[in-house]
N, C-alpha and C positions, 0 to 999 in steps of 0.2 A: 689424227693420232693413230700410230699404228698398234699393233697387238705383238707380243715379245713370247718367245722360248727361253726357259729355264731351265738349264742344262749342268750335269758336273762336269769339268774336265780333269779330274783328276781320278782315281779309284773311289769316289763316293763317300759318304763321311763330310762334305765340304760345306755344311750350311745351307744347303740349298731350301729347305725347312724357311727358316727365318726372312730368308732374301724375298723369296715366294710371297710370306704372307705380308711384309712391307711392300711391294709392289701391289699385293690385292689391294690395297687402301685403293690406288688409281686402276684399278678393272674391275672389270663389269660380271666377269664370268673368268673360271676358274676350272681348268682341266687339267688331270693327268690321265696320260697319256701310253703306259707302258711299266712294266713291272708286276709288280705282286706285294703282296705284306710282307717283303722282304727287307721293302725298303721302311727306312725311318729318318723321319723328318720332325725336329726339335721345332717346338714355339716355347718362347719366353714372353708370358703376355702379365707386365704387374708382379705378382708373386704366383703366379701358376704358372705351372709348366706342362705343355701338352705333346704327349707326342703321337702321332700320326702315322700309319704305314700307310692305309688305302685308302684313308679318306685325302681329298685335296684339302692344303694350307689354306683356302678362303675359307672355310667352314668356319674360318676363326672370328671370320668379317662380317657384321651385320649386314645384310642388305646385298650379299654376293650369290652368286648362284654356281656351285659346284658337282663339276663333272667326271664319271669316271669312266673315260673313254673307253671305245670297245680293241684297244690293244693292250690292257689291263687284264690281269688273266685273277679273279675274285673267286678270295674260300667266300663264300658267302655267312660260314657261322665265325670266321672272324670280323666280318665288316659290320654282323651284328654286333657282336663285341663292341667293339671299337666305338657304334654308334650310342650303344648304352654306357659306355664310357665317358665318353665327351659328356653325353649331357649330364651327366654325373656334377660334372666338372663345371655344369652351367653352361655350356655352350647352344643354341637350340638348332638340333639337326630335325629335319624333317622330309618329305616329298618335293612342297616348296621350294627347298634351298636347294637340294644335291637331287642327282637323277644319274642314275646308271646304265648304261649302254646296252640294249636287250640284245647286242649280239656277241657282247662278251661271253669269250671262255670263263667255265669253273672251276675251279681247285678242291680237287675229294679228294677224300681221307688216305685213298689209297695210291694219289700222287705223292703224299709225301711220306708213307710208308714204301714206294717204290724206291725216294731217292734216300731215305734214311736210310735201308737194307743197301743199296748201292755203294754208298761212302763207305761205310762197315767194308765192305766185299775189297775196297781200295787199299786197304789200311793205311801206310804210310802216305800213301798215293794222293789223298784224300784230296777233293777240289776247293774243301771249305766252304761249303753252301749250308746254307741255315735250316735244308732239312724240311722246310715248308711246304715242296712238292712245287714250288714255279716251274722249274724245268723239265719235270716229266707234263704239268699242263699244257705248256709252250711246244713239247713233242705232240700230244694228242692235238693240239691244235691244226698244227703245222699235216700231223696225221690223219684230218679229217674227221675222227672219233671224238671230240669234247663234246660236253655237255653243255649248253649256253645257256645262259641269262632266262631268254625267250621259253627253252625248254620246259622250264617247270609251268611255265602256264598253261601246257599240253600235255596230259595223262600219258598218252598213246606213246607221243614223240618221245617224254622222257624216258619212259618202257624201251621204247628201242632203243637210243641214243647211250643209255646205262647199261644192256646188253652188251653194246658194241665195244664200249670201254672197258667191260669187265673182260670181254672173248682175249683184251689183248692184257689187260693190268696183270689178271689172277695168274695167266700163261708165264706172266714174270715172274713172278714173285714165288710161285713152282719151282721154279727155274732156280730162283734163287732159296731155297729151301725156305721161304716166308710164306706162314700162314695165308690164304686166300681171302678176298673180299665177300662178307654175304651180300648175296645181289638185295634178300629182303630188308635189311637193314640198312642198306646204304639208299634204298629208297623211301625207307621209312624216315632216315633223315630229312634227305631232300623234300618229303611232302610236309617235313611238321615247319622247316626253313621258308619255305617258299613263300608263304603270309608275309614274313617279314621283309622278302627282299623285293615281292613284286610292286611295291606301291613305289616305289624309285625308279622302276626298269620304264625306259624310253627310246625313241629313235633320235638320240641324242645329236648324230648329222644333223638333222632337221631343226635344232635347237641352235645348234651352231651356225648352223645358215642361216637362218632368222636375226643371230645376233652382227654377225658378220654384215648381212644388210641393212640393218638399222644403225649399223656403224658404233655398235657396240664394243669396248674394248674389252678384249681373249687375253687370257694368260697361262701356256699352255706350261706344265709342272712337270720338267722329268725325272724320272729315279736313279738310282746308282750313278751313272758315268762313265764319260768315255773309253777311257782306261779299261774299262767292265765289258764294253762293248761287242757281242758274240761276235763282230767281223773285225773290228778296228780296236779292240782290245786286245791283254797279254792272254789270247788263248791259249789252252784250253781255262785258267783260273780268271774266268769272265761271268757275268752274268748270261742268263737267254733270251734275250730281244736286244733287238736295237735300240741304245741309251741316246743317240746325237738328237739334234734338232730336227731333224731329216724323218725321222719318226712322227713328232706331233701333228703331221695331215694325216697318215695311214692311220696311224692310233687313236686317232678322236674324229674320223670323218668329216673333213675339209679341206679345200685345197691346198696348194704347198704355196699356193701365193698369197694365202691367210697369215701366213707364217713369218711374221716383218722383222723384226729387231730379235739377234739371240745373242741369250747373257748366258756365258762361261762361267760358273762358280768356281772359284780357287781359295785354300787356305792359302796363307803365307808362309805355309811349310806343307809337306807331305803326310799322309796316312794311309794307313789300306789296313782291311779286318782279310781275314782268312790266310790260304796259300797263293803260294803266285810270287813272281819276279817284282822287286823294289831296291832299285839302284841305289838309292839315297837312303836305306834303313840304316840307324844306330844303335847297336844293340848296346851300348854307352849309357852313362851318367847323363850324359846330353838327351838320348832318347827318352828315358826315362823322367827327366824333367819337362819336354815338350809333350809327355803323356801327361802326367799330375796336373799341367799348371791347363793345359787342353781338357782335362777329364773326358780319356780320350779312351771311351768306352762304348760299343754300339746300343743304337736306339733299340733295335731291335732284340738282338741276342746275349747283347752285356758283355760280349768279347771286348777283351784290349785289345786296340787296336795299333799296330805298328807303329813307328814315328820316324819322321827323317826328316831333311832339310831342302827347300825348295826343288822340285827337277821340273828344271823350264825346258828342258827336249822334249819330257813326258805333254805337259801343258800346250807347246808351241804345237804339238804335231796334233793332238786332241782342238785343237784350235783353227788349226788348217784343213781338216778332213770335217770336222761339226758347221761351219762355215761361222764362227762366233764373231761378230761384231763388239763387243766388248765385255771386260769382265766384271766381278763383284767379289772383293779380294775379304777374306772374312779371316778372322781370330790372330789378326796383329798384335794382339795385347797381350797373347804369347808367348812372343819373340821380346818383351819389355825386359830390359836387364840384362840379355846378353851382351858381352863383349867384343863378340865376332859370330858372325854370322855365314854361312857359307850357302853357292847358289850352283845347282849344278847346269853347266854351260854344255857337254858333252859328254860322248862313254868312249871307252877306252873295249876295244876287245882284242885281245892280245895285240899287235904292233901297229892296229888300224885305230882311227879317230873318228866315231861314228855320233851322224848328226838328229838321228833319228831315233824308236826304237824298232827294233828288228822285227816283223814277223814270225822268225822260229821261238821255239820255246828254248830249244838248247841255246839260242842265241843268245835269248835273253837272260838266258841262266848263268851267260859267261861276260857279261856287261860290267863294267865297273865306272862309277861314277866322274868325272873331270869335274874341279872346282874352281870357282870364283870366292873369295873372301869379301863381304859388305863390311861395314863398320858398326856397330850395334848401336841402343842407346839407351841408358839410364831412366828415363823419366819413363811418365806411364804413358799409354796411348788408349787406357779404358776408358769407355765411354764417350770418345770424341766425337765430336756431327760438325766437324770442321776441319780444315786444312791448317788453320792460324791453332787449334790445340794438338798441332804434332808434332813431334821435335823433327828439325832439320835433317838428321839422317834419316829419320823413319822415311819420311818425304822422297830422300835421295835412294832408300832400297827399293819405295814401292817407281820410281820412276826407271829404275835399270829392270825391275822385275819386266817393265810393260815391254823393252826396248828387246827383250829376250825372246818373249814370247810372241811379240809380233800383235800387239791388241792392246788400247788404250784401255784405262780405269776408268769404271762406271760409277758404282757403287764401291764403297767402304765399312766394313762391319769393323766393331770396335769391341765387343761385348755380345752378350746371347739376347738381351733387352732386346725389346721390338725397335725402338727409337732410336736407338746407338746406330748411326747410320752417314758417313758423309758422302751427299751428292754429288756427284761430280756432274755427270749426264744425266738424263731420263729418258731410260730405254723406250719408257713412251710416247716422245715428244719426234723421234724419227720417224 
């Protein structure tokens, strides 16, 4: 039994929450791998609903052990949050279950007063990022000056380490005519947080190699999506780390041959939260009904989020660069009751027919969609865990979907239920 990546291919938003924690049922261990509390990932377990930024979707699974790899850049007083949360909710987190990466980056106060004063400074411009401080983290990281995990277990180290990131944060924010960071305060945070975050902090590789040898099954959980992706996404309105599959060895310390079956998450239509290029947006009655009947609002931010109609250029090429083995096609139930259905096949940029999307920005700014029409269908398709409870067309969209994009169907979501779910493969049985 191999061990599977959890991947979006589309702009994020695509279920990968749910998919996640149905597959934990069949793994042993549970990691995310890359992101921040940016992301949000939905469970529908029963009548509660939980949603997750940084902690992983096993947390939801008795008996799972959840990781929060060290390519994970962690505010640490949201993951407190978050963990007094859950158990609120009944869930029991503990040491035991979850362990966090002691050589994770961490996310202060004055990362995300960095990137909030920045967006401001953009105005129209804006990237649309949530303002949480991931990306000025992911710079300091990248810049040698974070503050890690391991840090706070060292008086000393953290003294200098908090030096070193104020000599550059406060020089910003100067800059930008924003108030400066007290260095005593922001260490008087860090020493009252640290209690709570060091009974989880681990050499979480080591954990992983231990499960890896005992031939335990890995389920490694990524955030945003390809689309997002600071190389292979619509730069500059991307996320800051790398979202493919190709991350889960760097980002949770294990090799790339750990990494067996990866599952592409896709709606069966499009969305994307913030700015940025979307070929297939309907700023229509149709969009607007693909948002209501999606409650197509973010986990995290509560932003409506765009809506538009299948783009399998976007999907196929997110699919060919992530190396995705199959996908897990979610919120069919959607599209129930349309009468036509449209699937975008190609873009149009002035008198050229383009198979891809473009690298430029201007490019992508000047893309217009090419369509294919499906055939819609009346009946419902919530809550299916079958192929014999779908109508005949549904069948025949999601079979041209696969033929588009170049990747068989794995998984089927029908509903936000945990259950609702028809097998097709099991990403773990490869």
């Amino acid at each position: 039994m191999g061990n599977v990546a959890v991947v979006g291919v589309q702009w994020g938003d695509e279920g990968k929450g749910k998919i996640v924690d149905w597959l934990s049922e069949r793994a042993d261990v549970v990691v995310r791998f890359q992101g921040g509390h940016n992301a949000g990932h939905t469970l529908v377990i029963g009548n509660v609903e939980y949603k997750l930024s940084l902690l992983p979707s096993g947390v939801a699974r008795p008996g799972k052990l959840s990781i929060i790899g060290n390519g994970v850049v962690v505010d640490p007083w949201a993951l407190v949050a978050e963990i007094d949360t859950m158990r609120l909710k009944g869930l029991d987190i503990s040491p035991k279950n979850l362990r966090l990466a002691d050589n994770a980056a961490l996310i202060l106060p004055s990362h995300g007063a960095l990137e909030r004063t920045r967006e401001e400074r953009r105005g129209d411009k804006k990237l649309g990022t949530t303002g949480r401080g991931i990306g000025p983290a992911y710079e300091d990281k990248v810049g040698r000056r974070a503050v890690r995990v391991c840090d706070l277990a060292d008086k000393q180290a953290l003294d200098e380490r908090v030096d070193e990131v104020l000599l550059h944060h406060n020089a910003l924010l100067r800059g930008l005519d924003a108030p400066p960071v007290d260095r005593g305060d922001l260490l008087a945070q860090l020493h009252e947080v640290a209690p709570r975050i060091l009974p989880y902090a681990d050499r979480c590789w080591r954990l992983l190699d231990e499960a890896r040898r005992q031939s335990r099954r890995i389920l490694f959980e990524g955030a945003q999506a390809a689309m997002l992706d600071v190389d292979h996404g619509t730069y500059p309105y991307v996320t800051s780390s790398n979202a493919l599959a190709g991350q889960a060895a760097a980002g949770s310390g294990i090799a790339p041959s750990a990494v067996g079956y990866v599952l592409g998450i896709t709606k069966a239509y499009t969305t994307r939260v913030g700015n940025g290029p979307f070929p297939t947006e309907l700023n229509d009655a149709t969009g607007e009904k693909l948002g209501e009947r999606g409650r197509e609002f973010g986990t995290v931010t509560g932003r409506r989020r765009r809506c538009g109609w299948f783009d399998a250029v976007a999907v196929r090429q997110a699919i060919t660069v992530g190396g995705v083995d199959g996908i897990a096609l979610t919120k069919l139930d959607v599209l129930d009751g349309f009468a036509e259905i449209k699937i975008c096949t190609a873009y149009r940029r002035g008198g050229e027919i383009l198979d891809y999307m473009p690298a430029s920005a201007s490019a992508q700014a000047e893309i217009e969609p090419v369509y294919e029409t499906a055939e819609g269908w009346r009946e419902s398709t919530r809550g299916a865990r079958s192929w014999a409870d779908l109508p005949a067309t549904a069948v025949k969209y999601i079979r041209r979907l696969e033929e588009l994009i170049g990747a068989p169907l794995a998984l089927l979501s029908t509903s936000p239920e945990r259950d609702d779910i028809v097998l097709v493969r099991d990403p773990f049985a490869d």
